[in-house]
N, C-alpha and C positions, 0 to 999 in steps of 0.2 A: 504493500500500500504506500501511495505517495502523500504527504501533508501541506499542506501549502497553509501559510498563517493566513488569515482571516485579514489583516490588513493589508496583507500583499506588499508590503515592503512600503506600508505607510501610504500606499497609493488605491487604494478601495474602499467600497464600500459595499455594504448590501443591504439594501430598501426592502422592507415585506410590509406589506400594509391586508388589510383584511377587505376580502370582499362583500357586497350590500347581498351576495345570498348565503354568505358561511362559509368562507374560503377563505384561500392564500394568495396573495401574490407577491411573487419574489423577481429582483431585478436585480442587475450589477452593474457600476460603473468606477471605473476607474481613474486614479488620480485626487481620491477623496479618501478620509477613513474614520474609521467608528470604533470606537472602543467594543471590546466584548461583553460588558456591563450592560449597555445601551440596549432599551428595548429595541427591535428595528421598524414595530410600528409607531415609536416614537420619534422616530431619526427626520430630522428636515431640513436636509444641506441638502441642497443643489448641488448634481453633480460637475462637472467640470469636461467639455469636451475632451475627447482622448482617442480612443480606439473603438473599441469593439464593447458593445452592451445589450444585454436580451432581460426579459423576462418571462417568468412562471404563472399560467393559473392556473388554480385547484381548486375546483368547485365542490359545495357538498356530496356530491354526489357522484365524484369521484372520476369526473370529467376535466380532462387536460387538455390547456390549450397553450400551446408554445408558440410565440410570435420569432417571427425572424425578422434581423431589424437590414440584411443587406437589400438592397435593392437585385432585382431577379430578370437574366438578360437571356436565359435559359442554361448556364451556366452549371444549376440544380441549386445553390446554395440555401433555397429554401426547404430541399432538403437536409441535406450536409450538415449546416448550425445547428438546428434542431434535435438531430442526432446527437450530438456532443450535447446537450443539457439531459435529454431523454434517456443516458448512458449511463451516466451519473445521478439519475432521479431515482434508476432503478425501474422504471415503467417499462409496461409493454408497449411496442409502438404502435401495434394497431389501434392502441384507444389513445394516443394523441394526435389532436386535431392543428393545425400547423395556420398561423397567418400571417401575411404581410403585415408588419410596421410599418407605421409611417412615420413622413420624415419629424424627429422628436428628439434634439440633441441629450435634453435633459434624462431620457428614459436610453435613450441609444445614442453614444458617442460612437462618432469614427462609421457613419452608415455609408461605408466607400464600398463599391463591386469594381474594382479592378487592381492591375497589377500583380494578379494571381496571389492575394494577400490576406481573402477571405478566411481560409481555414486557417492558415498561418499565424494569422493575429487572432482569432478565437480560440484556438485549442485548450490553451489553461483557463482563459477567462471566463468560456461559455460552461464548459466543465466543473467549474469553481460554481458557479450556478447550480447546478442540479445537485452536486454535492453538497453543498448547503442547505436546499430546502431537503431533502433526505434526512439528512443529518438531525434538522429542526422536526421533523415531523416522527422521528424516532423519539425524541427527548419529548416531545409533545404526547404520546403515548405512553409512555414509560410512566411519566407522572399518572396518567389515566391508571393507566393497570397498578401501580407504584409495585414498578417491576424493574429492574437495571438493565439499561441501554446495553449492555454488552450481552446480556441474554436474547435481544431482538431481532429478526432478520426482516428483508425487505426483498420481493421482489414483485413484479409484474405489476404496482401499484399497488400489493398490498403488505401490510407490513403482520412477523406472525412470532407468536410465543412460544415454540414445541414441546416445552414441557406442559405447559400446562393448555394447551391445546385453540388458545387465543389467536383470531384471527379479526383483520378489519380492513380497513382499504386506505386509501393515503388520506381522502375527503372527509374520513371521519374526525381527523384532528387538524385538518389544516386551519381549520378559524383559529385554535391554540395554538396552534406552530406559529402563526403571526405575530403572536404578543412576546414571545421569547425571544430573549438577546441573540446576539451574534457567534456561532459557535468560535470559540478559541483559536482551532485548529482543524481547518475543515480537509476533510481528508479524500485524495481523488485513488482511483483503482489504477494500479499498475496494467499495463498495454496487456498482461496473459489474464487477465482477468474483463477482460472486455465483451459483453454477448452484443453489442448492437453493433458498435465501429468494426467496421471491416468486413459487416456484414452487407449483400448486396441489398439496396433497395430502390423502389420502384420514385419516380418523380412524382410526391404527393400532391401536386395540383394537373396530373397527366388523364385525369378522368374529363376536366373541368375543358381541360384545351383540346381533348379527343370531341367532347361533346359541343363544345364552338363558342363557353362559357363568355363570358363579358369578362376578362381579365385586364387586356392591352389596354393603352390609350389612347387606340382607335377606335375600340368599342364604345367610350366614354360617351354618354348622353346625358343632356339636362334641360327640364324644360326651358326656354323662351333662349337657349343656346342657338349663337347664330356661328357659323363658319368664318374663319378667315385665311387668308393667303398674302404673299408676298409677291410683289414685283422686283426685279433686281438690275443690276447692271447685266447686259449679255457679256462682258467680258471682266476677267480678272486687272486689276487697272484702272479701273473706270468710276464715275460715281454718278449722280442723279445734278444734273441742272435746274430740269423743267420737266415739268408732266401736263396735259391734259387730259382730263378725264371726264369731260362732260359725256361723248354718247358712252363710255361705260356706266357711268351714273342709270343712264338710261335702260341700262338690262335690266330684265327681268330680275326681280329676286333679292339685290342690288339695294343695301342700306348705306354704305357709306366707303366713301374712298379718301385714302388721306395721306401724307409722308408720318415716319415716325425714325429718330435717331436714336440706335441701337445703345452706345456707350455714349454718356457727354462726351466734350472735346477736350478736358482734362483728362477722363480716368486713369486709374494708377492700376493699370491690368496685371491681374492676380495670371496665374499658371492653367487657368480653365477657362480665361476670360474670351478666344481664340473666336473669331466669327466671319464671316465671308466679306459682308458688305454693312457698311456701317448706315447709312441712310437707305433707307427701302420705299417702296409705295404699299400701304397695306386694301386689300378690297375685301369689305365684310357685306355676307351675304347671306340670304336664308337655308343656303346649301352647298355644296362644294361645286357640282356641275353651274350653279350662276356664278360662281366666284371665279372657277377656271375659264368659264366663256367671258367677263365681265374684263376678265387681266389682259384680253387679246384685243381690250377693245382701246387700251390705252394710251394715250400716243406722249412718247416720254423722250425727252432727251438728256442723251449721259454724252459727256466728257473725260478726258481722259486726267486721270485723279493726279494729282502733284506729290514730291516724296513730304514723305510726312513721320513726326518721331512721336514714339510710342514708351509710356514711363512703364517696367513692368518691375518684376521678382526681385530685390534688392535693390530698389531704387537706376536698374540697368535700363538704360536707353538703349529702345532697337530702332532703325531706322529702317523704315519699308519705301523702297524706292520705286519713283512713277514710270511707266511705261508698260507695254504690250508685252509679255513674256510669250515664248514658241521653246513648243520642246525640242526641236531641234539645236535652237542656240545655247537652249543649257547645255545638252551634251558637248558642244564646243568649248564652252565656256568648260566642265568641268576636267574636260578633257587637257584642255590650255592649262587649269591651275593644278594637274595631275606634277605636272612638268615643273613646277615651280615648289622652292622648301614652302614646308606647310610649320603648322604650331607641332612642335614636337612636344607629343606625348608621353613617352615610354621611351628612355634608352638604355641597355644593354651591353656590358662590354665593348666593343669597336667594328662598329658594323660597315663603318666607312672602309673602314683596312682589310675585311675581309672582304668585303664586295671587290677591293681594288685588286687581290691576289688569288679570287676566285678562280679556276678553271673553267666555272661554267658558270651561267645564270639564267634562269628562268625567269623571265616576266610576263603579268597575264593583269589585264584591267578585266573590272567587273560593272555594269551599270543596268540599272531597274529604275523604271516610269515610277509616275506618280501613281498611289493606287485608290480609289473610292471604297468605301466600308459597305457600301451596299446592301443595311441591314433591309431585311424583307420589311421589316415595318417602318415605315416612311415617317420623318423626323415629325411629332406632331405634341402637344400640349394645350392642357385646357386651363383658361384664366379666369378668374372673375375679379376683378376691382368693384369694390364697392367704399366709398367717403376714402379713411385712411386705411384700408384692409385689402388685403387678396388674397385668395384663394385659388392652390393648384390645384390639377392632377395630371401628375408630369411625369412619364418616363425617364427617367434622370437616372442617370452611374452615382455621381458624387453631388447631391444635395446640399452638403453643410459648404462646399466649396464656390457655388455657384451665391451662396444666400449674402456674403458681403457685397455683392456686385449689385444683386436685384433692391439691396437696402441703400444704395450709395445711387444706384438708379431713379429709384422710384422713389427716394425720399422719405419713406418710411420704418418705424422701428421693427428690428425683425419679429417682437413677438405680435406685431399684428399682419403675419406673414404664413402660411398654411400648407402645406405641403401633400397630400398623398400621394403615395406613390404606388406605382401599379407597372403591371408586368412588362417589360421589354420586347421588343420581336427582333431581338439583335442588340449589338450595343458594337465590342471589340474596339473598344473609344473613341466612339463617333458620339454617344449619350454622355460623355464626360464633358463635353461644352454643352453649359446651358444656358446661351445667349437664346435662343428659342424661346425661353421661358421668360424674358425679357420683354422680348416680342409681343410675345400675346397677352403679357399685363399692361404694355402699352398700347395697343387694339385694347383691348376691353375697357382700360378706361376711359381712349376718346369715344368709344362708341358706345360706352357708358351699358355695358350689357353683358352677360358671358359670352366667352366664346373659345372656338375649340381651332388654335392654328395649325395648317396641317402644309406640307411641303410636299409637291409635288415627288414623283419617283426623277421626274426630269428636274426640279429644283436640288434633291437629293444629291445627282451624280453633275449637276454641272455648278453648282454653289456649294460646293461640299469642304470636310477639314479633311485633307488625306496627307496616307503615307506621304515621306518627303523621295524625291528624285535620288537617287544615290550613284555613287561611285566608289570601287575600290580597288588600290590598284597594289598588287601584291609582287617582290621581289623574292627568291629564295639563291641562295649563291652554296655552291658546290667548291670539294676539293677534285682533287685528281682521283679518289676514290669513291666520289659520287657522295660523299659525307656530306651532310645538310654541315654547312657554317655559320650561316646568317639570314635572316629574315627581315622584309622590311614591308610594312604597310603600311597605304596612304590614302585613306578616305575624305569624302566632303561630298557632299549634295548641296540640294535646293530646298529648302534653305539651313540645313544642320546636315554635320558628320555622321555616320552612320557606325563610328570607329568605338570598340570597346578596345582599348589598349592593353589591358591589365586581363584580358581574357585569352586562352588559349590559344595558338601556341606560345604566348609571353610566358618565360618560367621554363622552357623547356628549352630554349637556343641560347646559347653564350652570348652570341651578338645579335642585339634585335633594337628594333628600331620601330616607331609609330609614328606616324603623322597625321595632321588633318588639318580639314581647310573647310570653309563655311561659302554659300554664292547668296547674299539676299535676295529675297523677292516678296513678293504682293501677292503669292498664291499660297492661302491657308492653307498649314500642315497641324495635324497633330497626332496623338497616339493610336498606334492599328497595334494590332495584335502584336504583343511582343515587341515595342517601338526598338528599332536599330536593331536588335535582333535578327530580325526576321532578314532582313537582309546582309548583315554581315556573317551569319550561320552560312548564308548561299556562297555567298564569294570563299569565303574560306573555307569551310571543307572541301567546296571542287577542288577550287587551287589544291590541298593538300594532297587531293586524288589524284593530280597531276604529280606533284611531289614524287608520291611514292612510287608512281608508274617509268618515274625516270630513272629512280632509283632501285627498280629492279623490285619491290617491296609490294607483300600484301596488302590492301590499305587499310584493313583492321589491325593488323599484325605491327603497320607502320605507327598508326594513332596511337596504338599499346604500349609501343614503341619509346618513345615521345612525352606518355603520359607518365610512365617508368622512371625517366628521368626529373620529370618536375615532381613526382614522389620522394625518389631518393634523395638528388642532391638540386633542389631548385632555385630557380636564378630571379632573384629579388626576393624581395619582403613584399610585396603588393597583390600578388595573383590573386584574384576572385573568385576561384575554384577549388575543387575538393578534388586534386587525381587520384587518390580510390573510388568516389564513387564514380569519378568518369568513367574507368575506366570501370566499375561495374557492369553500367549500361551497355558498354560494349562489347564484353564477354557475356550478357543474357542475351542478347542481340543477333551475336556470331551462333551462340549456342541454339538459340529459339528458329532463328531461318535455315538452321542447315547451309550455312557460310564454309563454301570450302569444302564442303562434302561431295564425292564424284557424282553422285543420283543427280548433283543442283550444279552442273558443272555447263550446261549449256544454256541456264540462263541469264538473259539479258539483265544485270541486277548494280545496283548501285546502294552506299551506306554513304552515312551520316550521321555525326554526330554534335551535343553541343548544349553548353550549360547557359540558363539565363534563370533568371527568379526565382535563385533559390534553388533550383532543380536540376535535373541531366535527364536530357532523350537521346536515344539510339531508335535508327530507322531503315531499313531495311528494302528496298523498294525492288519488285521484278514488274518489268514490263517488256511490250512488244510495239513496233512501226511497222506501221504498212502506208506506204504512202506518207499522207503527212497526218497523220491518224497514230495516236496513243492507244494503248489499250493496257491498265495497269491490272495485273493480275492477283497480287498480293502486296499487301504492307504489312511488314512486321516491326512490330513498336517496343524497344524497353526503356523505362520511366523507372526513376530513382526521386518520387515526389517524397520520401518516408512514410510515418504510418498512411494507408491508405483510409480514411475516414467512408466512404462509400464507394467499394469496388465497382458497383453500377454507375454512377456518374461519372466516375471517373474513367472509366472505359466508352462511355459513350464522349466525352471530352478528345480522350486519346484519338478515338474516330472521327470527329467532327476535325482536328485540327488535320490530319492525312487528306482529307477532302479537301478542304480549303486550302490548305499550302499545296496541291498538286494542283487545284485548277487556279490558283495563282501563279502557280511556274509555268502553266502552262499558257495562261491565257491573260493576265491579269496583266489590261496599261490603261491608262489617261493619259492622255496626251492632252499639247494643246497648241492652238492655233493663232498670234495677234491675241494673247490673253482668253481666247475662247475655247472651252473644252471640247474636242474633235466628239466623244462620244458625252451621249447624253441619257439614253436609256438601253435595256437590256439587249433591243438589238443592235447596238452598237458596241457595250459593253460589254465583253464575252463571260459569260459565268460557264463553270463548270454544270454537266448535264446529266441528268439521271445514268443515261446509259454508259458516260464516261466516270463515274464512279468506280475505285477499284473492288473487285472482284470480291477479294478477300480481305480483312484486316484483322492482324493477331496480335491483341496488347498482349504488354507482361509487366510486372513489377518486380521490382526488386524490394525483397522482404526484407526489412529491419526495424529498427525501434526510433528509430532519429524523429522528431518530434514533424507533423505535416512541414511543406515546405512549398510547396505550390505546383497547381498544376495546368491553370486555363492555355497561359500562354508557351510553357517550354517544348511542348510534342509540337508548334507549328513552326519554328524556325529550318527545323534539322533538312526535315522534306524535300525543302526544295532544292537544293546541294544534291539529297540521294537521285532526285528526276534528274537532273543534270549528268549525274555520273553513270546512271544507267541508261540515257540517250545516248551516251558516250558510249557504252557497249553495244547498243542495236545498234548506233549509225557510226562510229567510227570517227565523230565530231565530236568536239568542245563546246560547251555552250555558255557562250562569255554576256549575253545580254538577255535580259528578263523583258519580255516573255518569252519563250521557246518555242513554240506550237507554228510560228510563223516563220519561223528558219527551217521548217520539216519542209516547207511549199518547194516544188520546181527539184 
């Protein structure tokens, strides 16, 4: 058994108050604390934003309901948390009932869904919860029977005496479990002692989303709710002069049209504050069909915007400069500052001296478009303003992050500010900017009405926040016996680096060397899945697959290699990584796909491997061309996320990222044109398709006790590297620029 003191290192607390039918409720927040004297239905300190916080109810009657406080993009985490309190409670889980929170710093600090940081940052805290009120509802019984706590046991929600043959349910004492202090030392269950974590379970609101439930915040309706929309610049660059809009006034349907300015022209932009176009035309109308015909009717003139500076995170000035961006010219452009010293990152030994006495050198640049998030559910939020008040219901990632902006906006204090939140149809941090929600408080209150903004799927992918452009241009230098000496890499995009320095292979070469170089622009970027990740996993494991193939080396054999060394004797103090368990994932990997084995000797296959948040994936990829046609046959996945919290979500996770980093390697670009986005909806913008799904996918985990460590975004980086290096097997090509699928042509 593990103990965790009750103040948590002076930084907790735990809130039980009694409910108006003869219950408990239990909450945790951190960064606050309570003596263990302290009734806790007596306790009234406001908690203190933080992390992660849930609460418990226990009705009489012996009904459990556990709120989950992250926000839910289908990710499962409304499973997953819930689990971690229900584990610790001792309940059975089919009779607990599961709901969304809403947004509620006081009851839930830290309501953040990204960065793969969910389970991570709840495991002790949610835990510490269930254990708690267990604990209390033991000592609450005990007095009943006046019978010793250490004589009692608990399970399935009921707690029982075996000697003397007492039995009762948890609801029988929870009204008295509330009025009791704070246990001293509340105690959690060592990892062999776990019946729920690790066990598979099903997505407890997967009845509600089979059955077509009203979850999203598309579903969202409310009487005398009128629709709105946005009109924007058609180009990136550009801004709003002049409008008229008299005959769209005149459509049908058609309540009001007007300009509304997103941020003032001071703001001091926070880290989420990221938005496409700052002055828009808003058209509110009884419906979406008059509001999409009403915006066609509007005749608007935009200029091209001037550079203009922006105060953000530490008081840094960014400066977004005026003109027409073409993605062709960035590629020049990135291409030209490839060639030029960059901000040195990382150095190593004497990379210069080695390069210069090399025998040989390998050089290979690497470059990927911009990419759109293209969540299925189209960016949308419902406002109401009313005097000094609004009220949400907003799909949002990060709520508490977005609420300094909307109070600095709208002028008002945040507790007359409202938040529900409701289910995502997507997010991968495109819901982590919530200027939208901006938006439609400023709609509702000229139009003095509710109303529900919604972006079209073509506003979606041509005003969007996407990946940023990258580049990466990698060096490796040889002796006369083909010895790796030195390494140099040198990334930079539009408009951020892509460069993790201190990430593998740094720690494993004597001489090594990082750079990077930054191109500003005027085309919103922000976090995709796994930011800089995701593409620096690609460029550098190809690259390394080239490595090894010069060198004569297996290129699991070669990683193992490599990682052996930053094991044993590793070069700096800095590396971000753990080479055991890297190379774990790569020996379940090599082991789980039959790597190397003669039966698997004629397929077309490529691996992958690569640590970000916390985590390590290995990925294993067979496919076949025909023409310029993929066909991927199997994926096989090992993940080193630690304890696994829910083997079913998290396997479907493992799947969902194979899918999406394959048909992003293969097909995934934005482009653009004079600042205007070449594709604008799904037929332009190639998504991966049912029947290009691969065939088969085989997770696996690596069993140990290391505490969760994350899992959303580390299985999508690897992938795209493995598609690369197994094209490279079918066709006998390198594939140096993302996306692929169009280098198969001709």
């Amino acid at each position: 058994m593990k103990k965790t003191d009750s103040n948590y290192s002076r930084r907790s607390f735990l809130k039980v108050s009694s409910l108006s039918g003869g219950g408990m409720m239990l909450g945790i927040s951190w960064f606050a604390s309570a003596k263990p004297e302290d009734s806790l239905a007596e306790l009234n300190i406001e908690p203190v934003w933080q992390e992660v916080t849930s609460f418990i109810k226990i009705a009489s009657d012996n009904s459990i309901k556990i709120f989950s406080p992250n926000p839910e993009f289908g990710q499962n985490v409304m499973t997953s948390l819930p689990m971690l309190i229900a584990e610790e409670l001792d309940v059975d889980w089919k009779q607990v009932e599961v709901e969304q929170g809403n947004y509620d710093p006081k009851a839930f600090p830290r309501q953040f869904t990204g960065g793969s940081q969910g389970i991570r940052m709840a495991w002790k805290q949610l835990r510490t919860v269930g254990s708690a009120a267990r604990q209390m509802i033991l000592t609450a019984a005990s007095q009943a029977w006046n019978l010793p706590v250490s004589e009692l046991t608990t399970a399935n929600g009921m707690i029982t005496h075996a000697f003397s043959g007492k039995s009762e349910t948890y609801g029988t004492f929870a009204a008295a479990a509330a009025k009791l202090p704070v246990p001293k030392d509340i105690v959690l269950k060592g990892n062999q002692s776990f019946r729920l974590i690790g066990t598979p379970q099903k997505n407890v609101v997967a009845p509600k989303i089979a059955q077509g439930k009203p979850l999203f915040g598309m579903d969202y309706r409310e009487a005398g709710m009128l629709i709105a929309m946005t009109e924007r610049p058609p180009a990136f660059g550009m801004r709003l002069k002049s409008f008229d809009a008299t005959a769209a006034k005149k459509m049908p349907g058609i309540v009001d049209i007007f300009p509304i300015q997103v941020f003032k022209d001071d703001h001091k932009f926070a880290g989420f504050d990221t938005r496409s176009f700052n002055e828009v035309i808003a058209v509110v109308g009884k419906s979406t069909w008059d509001v999409m015909n009403a915006r066609k009717k509007i005749k608007a003139v935009w200029e091209v915007a001037p550079e203009r500076k922006e105060m953000g995170v530490n008081n840094r000035e960014t400066t977004v400069p005026s003109g027409l961006e073409s993605t062709t010219k960035h590629y020049a452009q990135m291409l030209e500052m490839s060639k030029k010293p960059g901000v040195i990152e990382r150095k190593d030994g004497d990379p210069e001296k080695a390069f210069a006495e090399a025998k040989h050198v390998i050089e290979r640049t690497y470059t990927a478009p911009f990419l759109a998030h293209n969540i299925m559910e189209p960016t949308n939020t419902f406002a109401h303003y009313v005097g000094d008040k609004v009220r949400f219901v907003a799909p949002i990632q990060i709520p508490d992050w977005i609420m300094p902006s909307i109070v600095a906006r709208l002028g008002i204090p945040k507790e007359n500010i409202s938040i529900e939140l409701v289910r995502m149809g997507g997010g991968f941090g495109r819901r982590a900017y919530g200027h939208y929600m901006i938006e439609a408080a400023l709609i509702s209150k000229q139009a003095n009405a509710p109303v529900k903004l919604i972006y079209s799927r073509e506003d979606d992918v041509s005003a969007g926040i996407y990946r940023p452009s990258y580049q990466l241009t990698y060096r490796a230098a040889f002796d006369e016996n083909k010895k790796l000496i030195a390494f140099h890499a040198k990334g930079g995009g539009v408009p951020e680096s892509p460069l993790h320095a201190n990430r593998f292979p740094a720690g494993a070469i004597d001489n090594y060397l990082a750079e990077s170089f930054v191109i500003p622009s005027n085309i919103t970027i922000g976090a995709f899945r796994a930011p800089r990740s995701n593409f620096n996993a690609a460029a550098e494991q190809s690259f390394l697959d080239e490595i090894s193939e010069y060198m004569g080396k297996d290129p699991i054999a070669f990683r193992l290699e490599l990682l052996q060394r930053a094991k044993d004797n590793p070069v700096g103090k800095t590396n971000d990584y753990d080479a055991s368990r890297y190379m774990g994932v790569l020996e379940l990997v090599r082991e789980k796909s039959g790597w190397g084995k003669p039966e698997n000797a004629g397929k077309k296959r490529g691996v992958s491997a690569y640590f970000c948040h916390n985590s390590y994936a290995a990925q294993v990829i067979d496919l076949q061309v025909k023409g310029d046609q993929v066909t991927v046959d199997q994926v096989t996945t090992a993940l080193d996320c630690g304890v696994v919290v829910n083997p079913e979500g998290a396997k479907n996770m493992a799947e969902g990222a194979a899918i999406d980093g394959i048909g992003n390697a293969l097909f995934g670009q934005l482009t653009l044109t004079d600042g205007k986005t070449d594709q604008r909806n799904f037929d332009t913008y190639r998504m991966i398709r049912h029947n290009e799904a691969p065939k088969k996918i085989d997770v696996h985990f690596v069993k140990n006790e290391i505490d969760p460590t994350g899992l959303g975004e580390p299985p999508f980086p690897p992938i795209f590297a493995a598609v690369a290096n197994a094209l490279y097997k079918a066709t006998g090509k390198r594939f140096y620029q993302q996306p692929f699928q169009p280098q198969l042509k001709g």
